[in-house]
C-alpha positions as CSV (number, residue, x, y, z in Angstrom):
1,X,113.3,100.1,113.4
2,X,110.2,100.1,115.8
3,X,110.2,99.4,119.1
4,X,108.3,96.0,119.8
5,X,105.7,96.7,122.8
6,X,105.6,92.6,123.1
7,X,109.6,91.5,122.9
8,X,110.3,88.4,124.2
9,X,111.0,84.8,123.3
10,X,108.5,82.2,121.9
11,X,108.5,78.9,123.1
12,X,105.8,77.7,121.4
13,X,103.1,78.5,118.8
14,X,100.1,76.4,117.6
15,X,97.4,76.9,115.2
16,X,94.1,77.0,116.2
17,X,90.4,77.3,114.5
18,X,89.5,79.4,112.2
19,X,88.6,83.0,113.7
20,X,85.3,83.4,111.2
21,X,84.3,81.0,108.5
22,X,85.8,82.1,105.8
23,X,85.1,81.7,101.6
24,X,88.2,83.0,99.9
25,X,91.4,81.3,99.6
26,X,93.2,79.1,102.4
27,X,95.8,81.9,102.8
28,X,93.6,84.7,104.0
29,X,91.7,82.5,106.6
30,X,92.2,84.1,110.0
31,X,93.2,81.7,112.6
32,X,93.6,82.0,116.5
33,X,97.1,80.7,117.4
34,X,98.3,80.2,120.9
35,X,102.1,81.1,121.7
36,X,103.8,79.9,124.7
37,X,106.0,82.7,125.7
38,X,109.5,82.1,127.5
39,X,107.7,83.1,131.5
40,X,105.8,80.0,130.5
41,X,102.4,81.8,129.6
42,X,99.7,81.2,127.4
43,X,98.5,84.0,124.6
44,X,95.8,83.6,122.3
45,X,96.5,86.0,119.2
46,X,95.3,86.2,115.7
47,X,97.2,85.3,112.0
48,X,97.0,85.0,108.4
49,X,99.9,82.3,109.4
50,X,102.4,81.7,111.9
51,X,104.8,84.8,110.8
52,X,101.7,86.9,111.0
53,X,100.6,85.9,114.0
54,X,104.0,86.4,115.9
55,X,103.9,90.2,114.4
56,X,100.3,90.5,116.2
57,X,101.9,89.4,119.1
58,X,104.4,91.6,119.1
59,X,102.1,94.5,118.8
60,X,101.4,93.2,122.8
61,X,98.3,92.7,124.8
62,X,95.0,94.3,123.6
63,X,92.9,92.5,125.7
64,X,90.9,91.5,122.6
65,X,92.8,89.3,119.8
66,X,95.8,89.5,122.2
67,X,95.7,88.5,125.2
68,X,97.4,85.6,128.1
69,X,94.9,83.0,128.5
70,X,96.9,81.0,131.1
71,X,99.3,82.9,133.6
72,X,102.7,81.3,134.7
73,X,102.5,78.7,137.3
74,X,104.4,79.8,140.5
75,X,108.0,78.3,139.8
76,X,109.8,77.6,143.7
77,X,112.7,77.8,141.9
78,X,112.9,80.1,140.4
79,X,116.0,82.2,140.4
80,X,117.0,86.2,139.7
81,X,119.5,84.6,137.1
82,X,116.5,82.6,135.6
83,X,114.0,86.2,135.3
84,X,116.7,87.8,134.0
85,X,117.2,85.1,131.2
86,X,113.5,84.6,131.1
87,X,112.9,88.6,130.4
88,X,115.8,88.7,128.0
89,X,118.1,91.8,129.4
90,X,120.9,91.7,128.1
91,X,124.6,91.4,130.3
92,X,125.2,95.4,129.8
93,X,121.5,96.5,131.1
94,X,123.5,96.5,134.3
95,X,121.7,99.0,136.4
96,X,118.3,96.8,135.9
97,X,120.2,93.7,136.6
98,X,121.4,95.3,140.0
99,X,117.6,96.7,140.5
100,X,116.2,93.3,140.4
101,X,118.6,91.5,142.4
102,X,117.9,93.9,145.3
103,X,114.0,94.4,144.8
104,X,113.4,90.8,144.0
105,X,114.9,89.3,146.9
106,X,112.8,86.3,147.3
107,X,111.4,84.1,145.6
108,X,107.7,85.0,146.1
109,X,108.3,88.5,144.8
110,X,109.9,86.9,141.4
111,X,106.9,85.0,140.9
112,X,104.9,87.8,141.6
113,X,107.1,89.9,139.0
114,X,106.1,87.2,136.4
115,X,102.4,87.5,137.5
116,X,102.1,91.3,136.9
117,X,104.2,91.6,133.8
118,X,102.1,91.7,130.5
119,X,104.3,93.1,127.7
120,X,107.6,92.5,127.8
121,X,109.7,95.6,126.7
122,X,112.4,98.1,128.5
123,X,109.8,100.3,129.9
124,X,107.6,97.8,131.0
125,X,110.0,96.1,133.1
126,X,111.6,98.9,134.7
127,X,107.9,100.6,135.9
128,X,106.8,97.0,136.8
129,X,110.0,96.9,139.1
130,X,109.8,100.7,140.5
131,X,106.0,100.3,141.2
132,X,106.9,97.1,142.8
133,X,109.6,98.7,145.1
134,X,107.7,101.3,146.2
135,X,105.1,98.6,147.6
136,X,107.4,97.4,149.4
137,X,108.6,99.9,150.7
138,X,105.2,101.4,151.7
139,X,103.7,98.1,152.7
140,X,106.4,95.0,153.5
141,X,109.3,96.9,154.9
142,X,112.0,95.4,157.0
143,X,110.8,95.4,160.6
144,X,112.8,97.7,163.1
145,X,114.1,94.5,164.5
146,X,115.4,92.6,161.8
147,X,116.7,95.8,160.2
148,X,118.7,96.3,163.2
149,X,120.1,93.1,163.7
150,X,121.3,93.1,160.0
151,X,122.6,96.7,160.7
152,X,124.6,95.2,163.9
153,X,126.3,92.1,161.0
154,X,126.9,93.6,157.5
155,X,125.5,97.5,157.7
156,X,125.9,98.1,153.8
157,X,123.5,95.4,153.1
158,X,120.9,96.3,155.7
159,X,120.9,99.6,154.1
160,X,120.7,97.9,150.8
161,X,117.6,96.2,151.9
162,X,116.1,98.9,153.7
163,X,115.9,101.3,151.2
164,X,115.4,98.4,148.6
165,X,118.7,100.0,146.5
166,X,122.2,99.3,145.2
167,X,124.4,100.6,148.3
168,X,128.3,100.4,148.6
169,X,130.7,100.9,151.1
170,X,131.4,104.9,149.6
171,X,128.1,105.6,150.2
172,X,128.2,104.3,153.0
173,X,131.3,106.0,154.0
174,X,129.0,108.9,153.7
175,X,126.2,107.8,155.7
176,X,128.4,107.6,158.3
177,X,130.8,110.8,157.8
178,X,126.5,112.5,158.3
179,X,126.7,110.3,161.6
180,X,124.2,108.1,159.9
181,X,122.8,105.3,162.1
182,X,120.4,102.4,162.3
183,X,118.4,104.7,164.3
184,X,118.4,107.3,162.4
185,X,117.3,105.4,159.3
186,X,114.3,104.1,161.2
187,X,113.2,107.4,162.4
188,X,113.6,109.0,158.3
189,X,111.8,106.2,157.0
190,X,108.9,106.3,159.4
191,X,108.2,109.9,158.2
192,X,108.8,109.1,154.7
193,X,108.7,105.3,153.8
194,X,110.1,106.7,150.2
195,X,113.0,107.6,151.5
196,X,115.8,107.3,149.1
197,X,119.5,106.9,150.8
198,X,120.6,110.1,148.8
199,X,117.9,111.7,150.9
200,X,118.7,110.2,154.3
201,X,122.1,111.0,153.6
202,X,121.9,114.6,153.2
203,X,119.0,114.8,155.6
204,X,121.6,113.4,158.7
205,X,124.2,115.8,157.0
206,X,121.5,118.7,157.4
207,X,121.2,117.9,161.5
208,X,124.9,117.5,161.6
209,X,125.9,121.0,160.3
210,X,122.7,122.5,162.7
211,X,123.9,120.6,165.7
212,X,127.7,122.0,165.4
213,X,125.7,125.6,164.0
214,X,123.7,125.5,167.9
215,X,120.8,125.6,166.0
């Protein structure tokens, strides 16, 4: 079965004019069709009829026949549970799920998720998120003093925000078996704002072995 580049749910479809005059029969007239999709956006595609048009749509965004005429309106509300529903993963895409909860951690960034998205399919949402993350990471980072303080309460979860990924208390553990530190975080992820936690971890590791070496 082929992959649809445009899968997601249709809220709404409605028959428009005709896209040319045409002279033959009432079934071949081309007609524009607008499509409410379930992020609440307006397409404009092309049909034969309503089936036919849906299959255009799913062929996504060609900037042409195909395209969103009227973007989402910013929802206040709107939740990591509602995107998820909204974008259709399903309850065993779990590593995605987890993803999202973590990257967008505020409101402004779901809507903002909503805003970029064009086609709705696997890949499109994971490289949406991952260029997203590394944004963030690069350009709305935690500051040193609220990472700290967060460090000071619940550590796992300031690392979880710092490095905008799914951290537990093993890998934590480990961060800390490398004497890992708030500090030491800072001072990684000033060099390298890409930092993963994987490479913090075995970078502090690396400095612990040369400090008992004498190196």
């Amino acid at each position: 079965m082929t992959q649809k580049a445009n899968n997601q749910a249709i809220i709404n479809i409605i028959r428009q004019g005709q896209v040319w005059e045409s002279v033959e029969s009432a079934e071949k007239e081309l007609h524009y069709y607008h499509i409410t999709d379930a992020l609440n956006r307006k397409w404009q595609t092309i049909g034969l009829n309503v089936s036919d048009a849906i299959q255009v749509f799913e062929h996504g965004n060609d900037d042409n026949w195909t395209r969103i005429i009227e973007p989402a309106p910013y929802n206040p509300d709107l939740s990591i549970n509602d995107l998820i529903n909204m974008l259709n993963i399903s309850p065993e895409a779990t590593g995605i799920r987890n993803d999202m909860q973590i990257i967008l951690n505020t409101v402004e960034r779901r809507n903002e998720y909503v805003s970029r998205i064009v086609n709705v399919n696997r890949e499109s949402r994971f490289l949406l998120l991952h260029q997203m993350k590394d944004e963030y990471l690069q350009h709305s980072q935690l500051t040193d003093d609220q990472f700290m303080q967060l460090y000071a309460v619940n550590p796992v979860e300031a690392l979880s925000m710092y490095f905008l990924q799914s951290i537990d208390i093993i890998a934590y553990w480990e961060w800390k078996a490398a004497d890992g530190t708030a500090e030491k975080a800072i001072q990684y992820k000033r060099v390298e704002p890409l930092f993963s936690f994987i490479q913090a971890v075995e970078r502090a590791e690396d400095e612990a072995i040369e400090i008992v070496s004498g190196f």
